[in-house]
C-alpha positions as CSV (number, residue, x, y, z in Angstrom):
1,X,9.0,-41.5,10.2
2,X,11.4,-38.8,9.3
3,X,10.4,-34.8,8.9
4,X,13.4,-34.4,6.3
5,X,12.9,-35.7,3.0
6,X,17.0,-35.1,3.3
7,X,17.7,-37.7,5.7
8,X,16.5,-38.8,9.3
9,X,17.7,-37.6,12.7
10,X,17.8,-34.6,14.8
11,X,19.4,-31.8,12.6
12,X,17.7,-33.0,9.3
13,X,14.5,-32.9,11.2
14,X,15.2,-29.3,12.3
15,X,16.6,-27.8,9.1
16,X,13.5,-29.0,7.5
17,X,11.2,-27.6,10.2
18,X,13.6,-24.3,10.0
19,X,13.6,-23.9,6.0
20,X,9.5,-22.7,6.2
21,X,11.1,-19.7,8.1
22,X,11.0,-17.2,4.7
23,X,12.6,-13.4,6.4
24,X,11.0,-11.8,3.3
25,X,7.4,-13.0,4.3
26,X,8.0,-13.2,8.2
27,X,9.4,-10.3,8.7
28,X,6.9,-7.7,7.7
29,X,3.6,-9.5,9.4
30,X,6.0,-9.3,12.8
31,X,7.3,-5.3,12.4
32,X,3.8,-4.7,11.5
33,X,2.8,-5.7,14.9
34,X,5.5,-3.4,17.0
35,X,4.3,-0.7,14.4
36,X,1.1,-1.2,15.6
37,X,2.2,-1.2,19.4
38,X,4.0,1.7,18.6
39,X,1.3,3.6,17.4
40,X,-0.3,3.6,20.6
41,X,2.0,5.3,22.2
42,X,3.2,2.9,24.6
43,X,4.9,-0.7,24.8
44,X,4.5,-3.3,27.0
45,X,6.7,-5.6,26.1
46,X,5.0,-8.8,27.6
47,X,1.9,-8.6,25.2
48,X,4.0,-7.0,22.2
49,X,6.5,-9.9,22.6
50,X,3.0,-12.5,23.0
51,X,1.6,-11.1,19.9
52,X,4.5,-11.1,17.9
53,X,5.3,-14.5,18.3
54,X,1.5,-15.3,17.7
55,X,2.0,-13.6,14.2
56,X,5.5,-15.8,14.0
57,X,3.1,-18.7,14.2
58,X,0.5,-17.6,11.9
59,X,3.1,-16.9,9.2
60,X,5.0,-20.0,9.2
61,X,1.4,-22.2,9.5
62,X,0.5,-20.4,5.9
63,X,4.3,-21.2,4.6
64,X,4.0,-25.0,5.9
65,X,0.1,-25.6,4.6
66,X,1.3,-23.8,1.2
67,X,4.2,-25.8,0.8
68,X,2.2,-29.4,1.8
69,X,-0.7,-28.4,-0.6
70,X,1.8,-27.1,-3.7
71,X,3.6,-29.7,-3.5
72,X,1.8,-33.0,-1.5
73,X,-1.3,-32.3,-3.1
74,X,-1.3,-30.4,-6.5
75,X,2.0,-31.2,-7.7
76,X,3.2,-27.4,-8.6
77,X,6.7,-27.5,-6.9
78,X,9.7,-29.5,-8.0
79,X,11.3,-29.8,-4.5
80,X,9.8,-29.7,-0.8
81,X,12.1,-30.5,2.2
82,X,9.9,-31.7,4.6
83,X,7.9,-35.3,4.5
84,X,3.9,-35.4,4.7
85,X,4.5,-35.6,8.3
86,X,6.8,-33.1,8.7
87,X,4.5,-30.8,7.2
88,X,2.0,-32.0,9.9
89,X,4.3,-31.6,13.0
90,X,4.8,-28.3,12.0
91,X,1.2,-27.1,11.4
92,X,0.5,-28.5,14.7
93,X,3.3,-27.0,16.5
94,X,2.6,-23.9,15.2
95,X,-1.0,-24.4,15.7
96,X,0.0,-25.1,19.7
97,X,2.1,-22.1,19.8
98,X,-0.4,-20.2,18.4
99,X,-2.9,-21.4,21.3
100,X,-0.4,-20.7,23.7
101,X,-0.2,-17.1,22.8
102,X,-3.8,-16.7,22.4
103,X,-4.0,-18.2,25.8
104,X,-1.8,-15.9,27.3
105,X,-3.0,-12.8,25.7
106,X,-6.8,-13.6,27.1
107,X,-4.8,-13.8,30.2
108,X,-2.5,-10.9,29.8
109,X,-5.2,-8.4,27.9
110,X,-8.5,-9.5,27.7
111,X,-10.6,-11.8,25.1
112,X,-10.7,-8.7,22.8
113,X,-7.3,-9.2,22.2
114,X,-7.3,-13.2,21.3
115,X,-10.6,-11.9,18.7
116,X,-8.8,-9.5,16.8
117,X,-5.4,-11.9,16.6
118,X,-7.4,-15.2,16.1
119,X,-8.4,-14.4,12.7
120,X,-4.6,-14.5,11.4
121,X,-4.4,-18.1,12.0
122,X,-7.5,-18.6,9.8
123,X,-5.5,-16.7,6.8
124,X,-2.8,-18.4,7.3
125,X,-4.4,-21.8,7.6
126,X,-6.6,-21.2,4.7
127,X,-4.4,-19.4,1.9
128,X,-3.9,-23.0,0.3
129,X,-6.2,-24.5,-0.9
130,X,-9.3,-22.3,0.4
131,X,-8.2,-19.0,-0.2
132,X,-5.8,-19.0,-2.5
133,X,-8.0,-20.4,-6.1
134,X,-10.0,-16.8,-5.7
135,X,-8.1,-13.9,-7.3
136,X,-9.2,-11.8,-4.8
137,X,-8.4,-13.9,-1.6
138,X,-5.5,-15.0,-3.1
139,X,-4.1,-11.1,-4.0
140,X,-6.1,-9.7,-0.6
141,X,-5.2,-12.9,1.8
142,X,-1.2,-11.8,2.9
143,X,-2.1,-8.0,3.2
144,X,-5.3,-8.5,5.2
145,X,-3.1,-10.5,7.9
146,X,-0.6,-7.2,7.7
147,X,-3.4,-5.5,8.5
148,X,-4.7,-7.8,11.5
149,X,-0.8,-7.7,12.5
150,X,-1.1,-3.8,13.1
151,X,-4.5,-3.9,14.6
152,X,-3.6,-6.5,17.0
153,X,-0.5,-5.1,18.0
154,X,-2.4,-1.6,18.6
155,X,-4.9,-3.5,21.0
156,X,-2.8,-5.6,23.6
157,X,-1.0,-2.2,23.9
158,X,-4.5,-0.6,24.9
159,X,-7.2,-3.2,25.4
160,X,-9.1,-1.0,22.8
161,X,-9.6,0.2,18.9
162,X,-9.3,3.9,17.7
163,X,-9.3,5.6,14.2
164,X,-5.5,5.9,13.7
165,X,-4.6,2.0,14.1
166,X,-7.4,1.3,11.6
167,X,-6.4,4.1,8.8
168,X,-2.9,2.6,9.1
169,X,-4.1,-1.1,8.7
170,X,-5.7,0.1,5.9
171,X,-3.5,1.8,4.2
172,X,-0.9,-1.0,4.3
173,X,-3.9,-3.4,2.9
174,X,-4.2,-0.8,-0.4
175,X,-0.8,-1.0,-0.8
176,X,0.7,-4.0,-0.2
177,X,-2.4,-5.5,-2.5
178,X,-1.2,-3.5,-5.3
179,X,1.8,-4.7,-4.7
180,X,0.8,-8.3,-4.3
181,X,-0.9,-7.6,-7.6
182,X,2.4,-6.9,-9.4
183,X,4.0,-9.9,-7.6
184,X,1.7,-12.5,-9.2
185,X,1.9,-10.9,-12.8
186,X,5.8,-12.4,-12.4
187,X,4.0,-16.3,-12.8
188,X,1.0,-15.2,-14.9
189,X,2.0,-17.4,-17.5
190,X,2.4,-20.9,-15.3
191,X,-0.2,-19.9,-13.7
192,X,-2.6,-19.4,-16.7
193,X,-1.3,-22.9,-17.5
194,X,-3.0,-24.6,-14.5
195,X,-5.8,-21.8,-14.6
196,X,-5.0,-20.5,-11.4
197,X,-6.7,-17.3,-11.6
198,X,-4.9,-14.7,-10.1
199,X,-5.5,-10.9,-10.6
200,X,-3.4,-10.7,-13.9
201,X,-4.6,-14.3,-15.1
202,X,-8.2,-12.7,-14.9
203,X,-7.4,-9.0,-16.0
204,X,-4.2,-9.6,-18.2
205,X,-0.8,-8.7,-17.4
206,X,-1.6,-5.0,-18.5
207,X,-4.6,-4.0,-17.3
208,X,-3.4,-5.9,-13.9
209,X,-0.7,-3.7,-14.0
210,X,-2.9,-0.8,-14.0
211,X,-4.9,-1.7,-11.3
212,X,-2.1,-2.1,-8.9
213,X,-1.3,1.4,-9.6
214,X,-4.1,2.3,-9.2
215,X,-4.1,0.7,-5.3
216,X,-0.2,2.4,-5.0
217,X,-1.6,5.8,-6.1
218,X,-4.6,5.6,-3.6
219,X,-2.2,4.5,-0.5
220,X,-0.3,7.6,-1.0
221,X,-3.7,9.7,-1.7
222,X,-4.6,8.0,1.2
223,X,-1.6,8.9,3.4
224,X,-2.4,12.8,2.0
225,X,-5.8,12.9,3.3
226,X,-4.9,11.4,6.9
227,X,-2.1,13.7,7.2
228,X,-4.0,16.8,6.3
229,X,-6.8,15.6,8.4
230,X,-4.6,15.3,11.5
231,X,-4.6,11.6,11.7
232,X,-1.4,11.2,10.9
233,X,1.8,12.9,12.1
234,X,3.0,15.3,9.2
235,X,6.3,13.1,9.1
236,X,4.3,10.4,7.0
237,X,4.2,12.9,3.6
238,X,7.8,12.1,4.2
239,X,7.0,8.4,3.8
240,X,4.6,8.6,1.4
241,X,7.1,10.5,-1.0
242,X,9.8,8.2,-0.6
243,X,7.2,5.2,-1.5
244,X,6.1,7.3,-4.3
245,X,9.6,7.7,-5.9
246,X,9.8,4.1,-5.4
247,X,6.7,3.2,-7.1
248,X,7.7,5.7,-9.9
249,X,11.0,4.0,-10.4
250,X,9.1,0.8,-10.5
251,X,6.9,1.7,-13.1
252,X,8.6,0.4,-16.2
253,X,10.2,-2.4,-14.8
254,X,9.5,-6.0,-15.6
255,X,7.4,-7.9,-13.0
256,X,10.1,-9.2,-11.2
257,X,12.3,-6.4,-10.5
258,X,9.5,-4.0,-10.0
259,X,8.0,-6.5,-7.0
260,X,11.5,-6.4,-5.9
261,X,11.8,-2.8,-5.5
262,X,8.5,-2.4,-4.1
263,X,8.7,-4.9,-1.6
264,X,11.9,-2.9,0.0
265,X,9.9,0.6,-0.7
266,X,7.4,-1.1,1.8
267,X,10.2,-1.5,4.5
268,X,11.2,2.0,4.0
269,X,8.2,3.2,4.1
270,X,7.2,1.5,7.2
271,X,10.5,2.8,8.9
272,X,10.0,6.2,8.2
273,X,6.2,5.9,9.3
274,X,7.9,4.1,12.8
275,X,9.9,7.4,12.9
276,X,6.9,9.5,12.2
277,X,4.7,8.3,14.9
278,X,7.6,7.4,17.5
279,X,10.1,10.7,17.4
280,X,6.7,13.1,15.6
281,X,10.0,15.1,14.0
282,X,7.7,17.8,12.6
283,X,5.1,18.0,14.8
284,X,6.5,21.4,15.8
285,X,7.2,22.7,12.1
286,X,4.9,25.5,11.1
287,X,4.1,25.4,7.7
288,X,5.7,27.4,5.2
289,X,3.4,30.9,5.3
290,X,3.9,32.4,1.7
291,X,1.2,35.1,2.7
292,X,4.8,37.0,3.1
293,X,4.5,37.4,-0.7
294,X,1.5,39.9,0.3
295,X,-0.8,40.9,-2.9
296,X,1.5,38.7,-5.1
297,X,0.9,35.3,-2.7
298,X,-2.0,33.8,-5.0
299,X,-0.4,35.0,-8.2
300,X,2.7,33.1,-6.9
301,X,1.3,30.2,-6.5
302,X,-0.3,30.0,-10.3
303,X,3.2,30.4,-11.5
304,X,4.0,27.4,-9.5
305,X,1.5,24.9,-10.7
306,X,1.3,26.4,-13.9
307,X,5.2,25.9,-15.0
308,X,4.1,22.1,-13.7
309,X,1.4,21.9,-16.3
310,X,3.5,23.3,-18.5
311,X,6.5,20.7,-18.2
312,X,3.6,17.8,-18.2
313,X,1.7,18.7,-21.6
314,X,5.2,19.4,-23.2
315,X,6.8,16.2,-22.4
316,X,3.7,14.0,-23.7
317,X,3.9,17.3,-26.3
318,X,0.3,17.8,-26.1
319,X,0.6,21.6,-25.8
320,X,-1.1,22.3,-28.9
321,X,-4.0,20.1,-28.0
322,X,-4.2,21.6,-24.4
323,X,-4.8,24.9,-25.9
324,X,-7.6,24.2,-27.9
325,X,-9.5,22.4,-24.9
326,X,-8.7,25.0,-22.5
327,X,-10.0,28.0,-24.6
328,X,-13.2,25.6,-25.1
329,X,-13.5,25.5,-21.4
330,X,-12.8,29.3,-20.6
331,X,-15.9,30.6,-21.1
332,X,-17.9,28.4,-19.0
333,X,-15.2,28.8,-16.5
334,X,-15.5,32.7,-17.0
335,X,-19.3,32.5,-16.2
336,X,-18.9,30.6,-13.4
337,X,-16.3,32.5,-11.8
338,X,-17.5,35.7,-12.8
339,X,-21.0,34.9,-11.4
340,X,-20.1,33.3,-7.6
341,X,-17.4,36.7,-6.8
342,X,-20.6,38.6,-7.9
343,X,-22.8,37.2,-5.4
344,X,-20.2,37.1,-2.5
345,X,-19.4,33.3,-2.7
346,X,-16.0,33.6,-1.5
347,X,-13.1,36.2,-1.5
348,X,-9.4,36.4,-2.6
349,X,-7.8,38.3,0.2
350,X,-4.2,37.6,-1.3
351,X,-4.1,38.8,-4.9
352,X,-2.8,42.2,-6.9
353,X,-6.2,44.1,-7.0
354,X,-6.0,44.1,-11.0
355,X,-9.1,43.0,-12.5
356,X,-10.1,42.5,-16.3
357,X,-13.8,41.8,-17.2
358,X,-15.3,42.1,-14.0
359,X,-12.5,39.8,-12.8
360,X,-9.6,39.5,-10.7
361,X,-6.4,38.9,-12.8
362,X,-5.7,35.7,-11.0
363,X,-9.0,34.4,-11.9
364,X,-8.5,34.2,-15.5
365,X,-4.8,32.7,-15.0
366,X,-6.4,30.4,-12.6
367,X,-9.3,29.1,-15.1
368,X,-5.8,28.5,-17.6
369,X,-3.8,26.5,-15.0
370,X,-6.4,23.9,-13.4
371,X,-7.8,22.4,-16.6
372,X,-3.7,22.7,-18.3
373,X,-2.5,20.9,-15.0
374,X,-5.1,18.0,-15.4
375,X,-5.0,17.8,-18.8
376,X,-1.1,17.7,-18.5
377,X,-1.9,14.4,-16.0
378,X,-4.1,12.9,-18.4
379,X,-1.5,12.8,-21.1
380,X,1.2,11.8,-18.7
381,X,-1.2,8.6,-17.7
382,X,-1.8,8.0,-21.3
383,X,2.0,7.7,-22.2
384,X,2.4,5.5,-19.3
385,X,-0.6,3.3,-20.6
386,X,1.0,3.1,-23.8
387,X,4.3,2.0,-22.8
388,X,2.8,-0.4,-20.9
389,X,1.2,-2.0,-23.6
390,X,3.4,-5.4,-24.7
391,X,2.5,-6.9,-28.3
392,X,-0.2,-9.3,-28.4
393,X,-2.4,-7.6,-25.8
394,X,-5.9,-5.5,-26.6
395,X,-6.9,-2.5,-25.5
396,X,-8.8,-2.3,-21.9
């Protein structure tokens, strides 16, 4: 029997076996594994070329199983290339060529490293039908193998685990979920029609919309935290910000386009994370010491953040409504304040020396700024969850 549904021989039968090769989808699971390789700080290229091509395999079993199930089995695609048994020649070849690299790995590394590179071949094997009828193996299913990908590649390197392969792995599973998330909203209506319940079948297009926000913003809160903890070179704030701006251009756009742009912000930022840990370019960058300011350092920085909040409450023009909740919180604020310098709770080395109430100056600019800065992001979320909302749809 043939493999190509186009005709029989040779190069039909390899074209159809080459079309489940998807760049978009391949790509990332095999970078993720040199990322991971690089991360430990050196590369052998015998186990980093074993594992990569074990991820090859992994990938294009979950592209050959979705394709015989969508369209073999449920009927959801107009078109497939390959025959039934096509479809089965190239699970089982990939499923060999997966052995084979397991095989050589255990020889190469260890067994650790055919345990934590096994489990790919399960996600891939089981995204359709298994995994992919549950919204959250379905949204969780490609970025947990990302994940795996970086881990994996981190261990034949090293025979070993360690903190920073893991914060990365999970970093990329926060975002790349979110953005999975935003991906599926593109078919919510076809897939509401068969009741496949993805994230945004379950949540709604908005409220799913939200949530993978939500995921974006705590990748990049992530990145912040493992950066200022020392985890991460300082080069990734660098990668984090670029994602962000893509995110933020993102935003409005319609499912489609914003997966789109995402999808490339995840290469970019995966780059730029490559050149973080690789070339460390700021590793020997002192931070910027604005104690040069002297008394006026802490008075400085107010002025900063407070022309931010500012700029926030007067684009969402919530100014007036700021002002009447910040005077509300003041005097608590003043208590508090006023009551921990009294008892030697901390100190403000870096400020003018003018006091007013039994105060430092700064201390009642600084019980202005904070609750004006979050209130300013509150509104700025609110007008973002407004113009998200599309006719039709109910609050959440």
């Amino acid at each position: 029997m043939a493999l190509s549904r186009r005709g029989a021989g040779p190069g039909h039968a390899a074209r159809a076996l080459a079309s489940q090769v998807h760049p978009v989808f391949m790509l990332p699971p095999l970078a993720s594994s040199l990322f991971g390789a690089v991360v430990a700080g050196r590369v052998a290229f015998g186990p980093a070329f074993v594992h990569v091509a074990a991820m090859f395999c992994a990938v294009y079993t979950a592209h050959v199983k979705d394709g015989l199930v969508d369209f073999y089995v449920r009927g959801e695609d107009d078109d497939h290339p390959m025959t039934r048994r096509g479809c089965r020649v190239g699970l089982v070849a990939a499923g060999v060529g997966f052995l084979l690299c397991l095989v050589a790995l255990w020889q190469m590394v260890g067994v650790g490293a055919v345990l934590v590179t096994l489990p790919t071949w399960f996600v891939g094997y089981l995204h359709a039908p298994q995994l992919d009828t549950n919204p959250v193996t379905a949204t969780a299913g490609y970025p947990f193998g990302i994940a795996l990908a970086i881990v994996g590649g981190y261990y034949v390197q090293t025979a070993a685990l360690a903190p920073e392969p893991l914060a990365y792995a999970f970093v990329f599973f926060v975002l790349l979920t979110g953005v999975k998330v935003i991906d599926d909203a593109k078919d919510h209506d076809y897939d509401a029609s068969i009741d496949k319940r993805t994230v945004a079948v379950v949540l709604g297009p908005r409220r799913a919309r939200r949530f993978a926000h939500a995921l974006l913003g705590a990748g990049m809160v992530a990145v912040l935290l493992l950066t200022g903890d020392g985890l991460f070179p300082p080069f990734a704030l660098v990668a984090a910000v670029a994602f962000g701006l893509v995110a933020v251009a993102a935003r409005g756009a319609s499912p489609r386009l914003a997966t789109m742009l995402l999808v490339r912000g995840t290469y970019v930022f995966l780059a730029l994370l490559l050149i973080a840990v690789w070339f460390r370019p700021l590793a020997a960058v002192p931070l910027p010491d604005i104690g040069v300011l002297g008394g006026y350092t802490y008075l400085a920085t107010e002025v900063v953040f407070g022309a931010v909040a500012f700029g926030l409450l007067a684009r969402a023009n919530a100014l007036r409504r700021a002002a009447v909740t910040v005077a509300a919180v003041y005097p608590v604020a003043y208590l508090w304040d006023w009551y921990t310098l009294e008892v030697g709770v901390f100190a403000i080395p870096l400020r003018t020396g003018a006091e007013l109430f039994g105060i430092p100056l700064e201390e009642h600019l600084f019980m202005v700024v904070v609750p004006a800065l979050v209130l300013g992001v509150h509104e700025t979320l609110a007008s973002w969850r407004a113009e998200e909302r599309t006719p039709g749809e109910g609050g959440g």
